[in-house]
N, C-alpha and C positions, 0 to 999 in steps of 0.2 A: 343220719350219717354224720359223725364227728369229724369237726372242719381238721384238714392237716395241720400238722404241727410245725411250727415256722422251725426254721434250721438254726440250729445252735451252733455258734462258732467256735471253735475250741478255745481251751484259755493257751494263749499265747505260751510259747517256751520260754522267749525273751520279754518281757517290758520294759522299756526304761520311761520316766514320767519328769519331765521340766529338767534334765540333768543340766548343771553349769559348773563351770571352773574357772577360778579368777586367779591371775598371776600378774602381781604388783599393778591391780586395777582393773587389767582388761579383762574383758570374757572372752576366754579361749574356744572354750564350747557355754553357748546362750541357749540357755532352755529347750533342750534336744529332746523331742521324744517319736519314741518310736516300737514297733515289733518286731516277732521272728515268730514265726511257727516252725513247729518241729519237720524236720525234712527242706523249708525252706533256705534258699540264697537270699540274702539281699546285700546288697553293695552300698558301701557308705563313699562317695562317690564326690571328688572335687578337688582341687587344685591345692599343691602342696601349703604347708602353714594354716590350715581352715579350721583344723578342730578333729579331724576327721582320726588320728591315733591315737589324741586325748581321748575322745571317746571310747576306746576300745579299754585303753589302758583302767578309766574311773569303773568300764563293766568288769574290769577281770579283777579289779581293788586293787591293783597295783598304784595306784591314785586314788587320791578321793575326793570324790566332787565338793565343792561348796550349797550348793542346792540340788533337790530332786530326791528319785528314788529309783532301785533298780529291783526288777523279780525276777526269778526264774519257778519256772510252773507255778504263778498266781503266790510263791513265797517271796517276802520281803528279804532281799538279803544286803541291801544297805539303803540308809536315807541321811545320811551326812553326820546323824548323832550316834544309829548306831552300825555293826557292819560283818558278815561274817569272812573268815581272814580267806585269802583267795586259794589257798588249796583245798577250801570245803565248799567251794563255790559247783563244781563239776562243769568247770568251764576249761577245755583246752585253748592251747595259745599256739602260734603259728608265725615266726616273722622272717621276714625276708632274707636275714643272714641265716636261717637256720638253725644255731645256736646247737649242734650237737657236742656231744662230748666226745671231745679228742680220743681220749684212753678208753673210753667202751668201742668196742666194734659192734655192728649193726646189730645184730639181737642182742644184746646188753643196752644200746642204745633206746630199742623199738620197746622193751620189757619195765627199759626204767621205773614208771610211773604206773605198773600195773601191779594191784595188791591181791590178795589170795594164794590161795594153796599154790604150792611151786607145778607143781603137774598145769592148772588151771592158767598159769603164768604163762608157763611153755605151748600151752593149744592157742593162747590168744595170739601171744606172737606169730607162731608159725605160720597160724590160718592169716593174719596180716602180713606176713611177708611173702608168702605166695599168691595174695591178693593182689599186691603190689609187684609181682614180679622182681624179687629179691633174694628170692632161696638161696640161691649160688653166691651173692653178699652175705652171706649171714654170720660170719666169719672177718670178713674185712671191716678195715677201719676207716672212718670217712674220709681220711688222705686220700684211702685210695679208689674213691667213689669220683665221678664224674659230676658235674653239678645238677644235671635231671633225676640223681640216681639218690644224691645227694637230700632233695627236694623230695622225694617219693620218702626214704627213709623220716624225715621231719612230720610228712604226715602221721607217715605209722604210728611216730611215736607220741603224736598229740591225740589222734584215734586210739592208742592200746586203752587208758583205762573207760572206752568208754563216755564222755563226755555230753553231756545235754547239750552245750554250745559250744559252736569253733567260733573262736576269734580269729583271723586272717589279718596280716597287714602286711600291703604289699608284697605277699609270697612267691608271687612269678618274676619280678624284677630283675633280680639279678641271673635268669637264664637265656642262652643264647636262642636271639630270635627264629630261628628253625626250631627249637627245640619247644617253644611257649606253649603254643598252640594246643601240641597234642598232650603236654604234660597237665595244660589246664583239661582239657575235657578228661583227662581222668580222672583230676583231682576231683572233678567238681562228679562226675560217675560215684566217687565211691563216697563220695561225703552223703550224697543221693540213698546207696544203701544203705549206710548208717543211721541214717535219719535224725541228726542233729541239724539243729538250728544253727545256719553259718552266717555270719556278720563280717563279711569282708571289706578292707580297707583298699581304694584303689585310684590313682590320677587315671588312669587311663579309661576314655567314654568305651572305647574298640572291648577291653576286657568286661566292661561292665554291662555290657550290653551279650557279649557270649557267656557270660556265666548268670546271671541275676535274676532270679522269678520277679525282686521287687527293685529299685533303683531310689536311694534316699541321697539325692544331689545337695551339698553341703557347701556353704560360700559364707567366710568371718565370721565362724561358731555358729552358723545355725543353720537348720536344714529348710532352702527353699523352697523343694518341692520334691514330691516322692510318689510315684506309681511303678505302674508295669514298665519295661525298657520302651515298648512302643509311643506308650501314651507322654512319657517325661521327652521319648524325641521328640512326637508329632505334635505335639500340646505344650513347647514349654514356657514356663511362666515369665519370662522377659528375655531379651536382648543377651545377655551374657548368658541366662541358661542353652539358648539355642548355638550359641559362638560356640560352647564347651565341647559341644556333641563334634562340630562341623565347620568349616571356613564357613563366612556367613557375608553375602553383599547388604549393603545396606542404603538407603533413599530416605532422605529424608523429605518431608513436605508437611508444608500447614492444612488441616482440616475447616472446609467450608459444607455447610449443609449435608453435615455427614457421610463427606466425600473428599478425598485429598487428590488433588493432582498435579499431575509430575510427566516425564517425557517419556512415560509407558502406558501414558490414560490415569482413566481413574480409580482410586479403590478405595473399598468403602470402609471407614471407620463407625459405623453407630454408637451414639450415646455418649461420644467423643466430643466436647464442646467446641463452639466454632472458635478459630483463632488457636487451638493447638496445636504444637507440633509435636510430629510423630517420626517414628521409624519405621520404613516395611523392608523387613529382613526376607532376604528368600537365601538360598542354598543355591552352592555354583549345581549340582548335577539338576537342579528343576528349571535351568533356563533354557529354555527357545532356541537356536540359531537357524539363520536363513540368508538365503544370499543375497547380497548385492543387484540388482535389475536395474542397471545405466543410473544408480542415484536413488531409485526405487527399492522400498522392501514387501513385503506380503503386506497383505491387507488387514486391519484389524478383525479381532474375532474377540464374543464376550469371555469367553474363559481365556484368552491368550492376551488382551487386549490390544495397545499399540507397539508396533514395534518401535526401537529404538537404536539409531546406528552407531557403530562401534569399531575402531580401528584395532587388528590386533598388534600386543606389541611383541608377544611372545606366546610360545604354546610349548610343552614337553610332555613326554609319553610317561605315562608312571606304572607302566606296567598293564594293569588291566581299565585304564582309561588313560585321558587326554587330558590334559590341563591349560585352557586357553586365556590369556588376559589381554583385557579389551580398555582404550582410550576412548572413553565414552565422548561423542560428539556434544554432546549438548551440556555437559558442563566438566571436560575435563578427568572425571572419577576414574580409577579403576575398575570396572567388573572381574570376575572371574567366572567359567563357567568348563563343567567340568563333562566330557563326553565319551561313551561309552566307546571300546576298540581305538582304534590308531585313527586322531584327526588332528591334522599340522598344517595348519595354513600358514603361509609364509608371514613374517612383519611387515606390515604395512596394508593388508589386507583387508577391505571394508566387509564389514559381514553388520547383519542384523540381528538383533538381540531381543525375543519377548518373552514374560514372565506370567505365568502359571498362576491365575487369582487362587486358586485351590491350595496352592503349595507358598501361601506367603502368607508372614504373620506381624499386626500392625500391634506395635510399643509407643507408649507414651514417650517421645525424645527424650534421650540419654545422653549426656557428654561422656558417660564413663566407657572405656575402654572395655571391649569385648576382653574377657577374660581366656 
């Protein structure tokens, strides 16, 4: 019987391979590499100034890198020496202003960039703006569009010829927040049937996390680390990648016999040597609370370990939870801690605070600033 055949991975739609750009010394974007497969999202993902629209700009050749190499379908189409010019790339573009033209009205606008028989012109469009729910714009001029409507026609027109890759940057930014939401899950629906490879640009964790099959988190030109959405939340690779996601509290303490402790108990650092110090970050909605018993809190448990008492000084409702911050007894900190429905205790209020060993992640000590 012939053993199975291992599975072939398809050749990527995107490659990029070491990409870097230097501007008067610095590296703007530091040896970036990365994929896209055809059909999928990935989000280039990080905090303004990082790298993260150089990137897009050097894949579309609107720039060009100093080092690296960029493919599309397994073809070389630039490596610094040589480069093919960016309308032969089949890569559309996407940016946050839009960028439509004034003097064309929507089907002039949607048809711009699409070549062939004029008959062939006119089915692409149409069948795109009835995709998009535009028919009745098809005649107006983007004055007189509304800004989601506005946003839908931008796609069209980066979709009409057809495109191996979208480029995205920051494309939902400038619409009203009622309106984000539903205008991305469509955007990201039809980019779905199209089946191009999209590389979206985005500060926002919220958007990157609803749109992205893959999430490439980007900090001072380089990408720190990049998976699934779940695995970049639940897994991330230091102290500022986990801040980005979420408010994050933070403990510090020195590791003895690879175990640190602190006035929540112990937690375990392995392979940590002795005399480091560390950081154990947890997230406000994974903490504990419990009441008050004349001075008393709950008892320890090994997954909760010890509790730790906590004044509050303040709590506000944010809508679909609670938002409480605590003067921690025992050395002054703030906590935060974040609770499902409406819970307002009053200021001054002794409450107890335990954290979750499952849901806490230990850092080699950082002075730097949570990002």
């Amino acid at each position: 019987m012939p053993e199975p055949r291992p599975d072939i991975r398809p050749e990527p739609r995107l490659q990029i391979k070491n990409l870097s750009r230097f501007y008067e010394g610095r590296a703007v974007v530091n040896d970036v590499s990365l994929t896209v497969q055809p059909g999928q999202v990935t989000c280039l993902l990080g905090p303004s100034g990082c790298g993260k629209s150089t990137t897009l700009r050097l894949i579309a050749g609107v720039d060009h890198q100093d080092q690296g190499e960029v493919y599309v379908d397994g073809q070389l189409i630039c490596d610094g020496a040589s480069t093919v010019p960016p309308e032969a790339r089949s890569i559309g573009l996407m940016f946050q202003d839009f960028a439509l033209f004034p003097h064309l009205n929507v089907a002039q606008n949607v048809g711009f960039g699409v070549s062939g028989s004029k008959a062939d012109k006119r089915q692409r469009v149409l069948a795109l703006l009835k995709r998009m729910g535009l028919m009745h714009h098809a005649k107006d001029y983007p004055h007189q569009l509304s800004g989601g409507e506005q946003q839908r026609v931008a796609l069209a027109r980066s979709l009409a010829p057809r495109p191996k890759i979208m480029l995205m940057d920051e494309p939902f930014s400038g619409l009203d927040n009622r309106l984000r939401d539903g205008i991305r899950d469509e955007t990201l629906e039809v980019l779905k049937e199209e089946g191009a490879a999209v590389l979206l640009v985005t500060h926002e964790p919220e958007e990157a996390m609803r749109m992205a099959d893959e999430i490439a988190l980007m900090r001072d030109g380089q990408i720190i680390q990049q998976g699934a959405p779940y695995n970049v939340y639940n897994a991330p690779a230091d102290k500022q990648a986990a801040a980005f996601f979420s408010d994050i509290n933070v403990i510090t303490g020195t590791v003895h016999g690879a175990l640190t402790d602190t006035a929540f108990g112990q937690f375990l650092a392995p392979g940590v040597p002795d005399g480091t110090k560390v950081d154990i970050v947890i997230r406000p909605q994974h903490i504990k609370i419990d009441f008050d018993r004349h001075g008393r809190g709950p008892n320890p448990t090994p997954q909760d370990g010890t509790p730790a008492r906590g004044v509050v000084e303040r709590a506000r409702f944010m809508g679909n939870e609670s938002l409480v911050e605590f003067r921690m007894d025992f050395d002054g900190s703030v906590m935060k801690a974040t609770i499902p429905s409406v819970f307002l205790p009053k200021a001054g209020t002794a409450l107890w605070l335990m954290i979750r060993r499952d849901r806490c992640f230990v850092f080699n000590h950082s002075k730097t600033r949570p990002a």
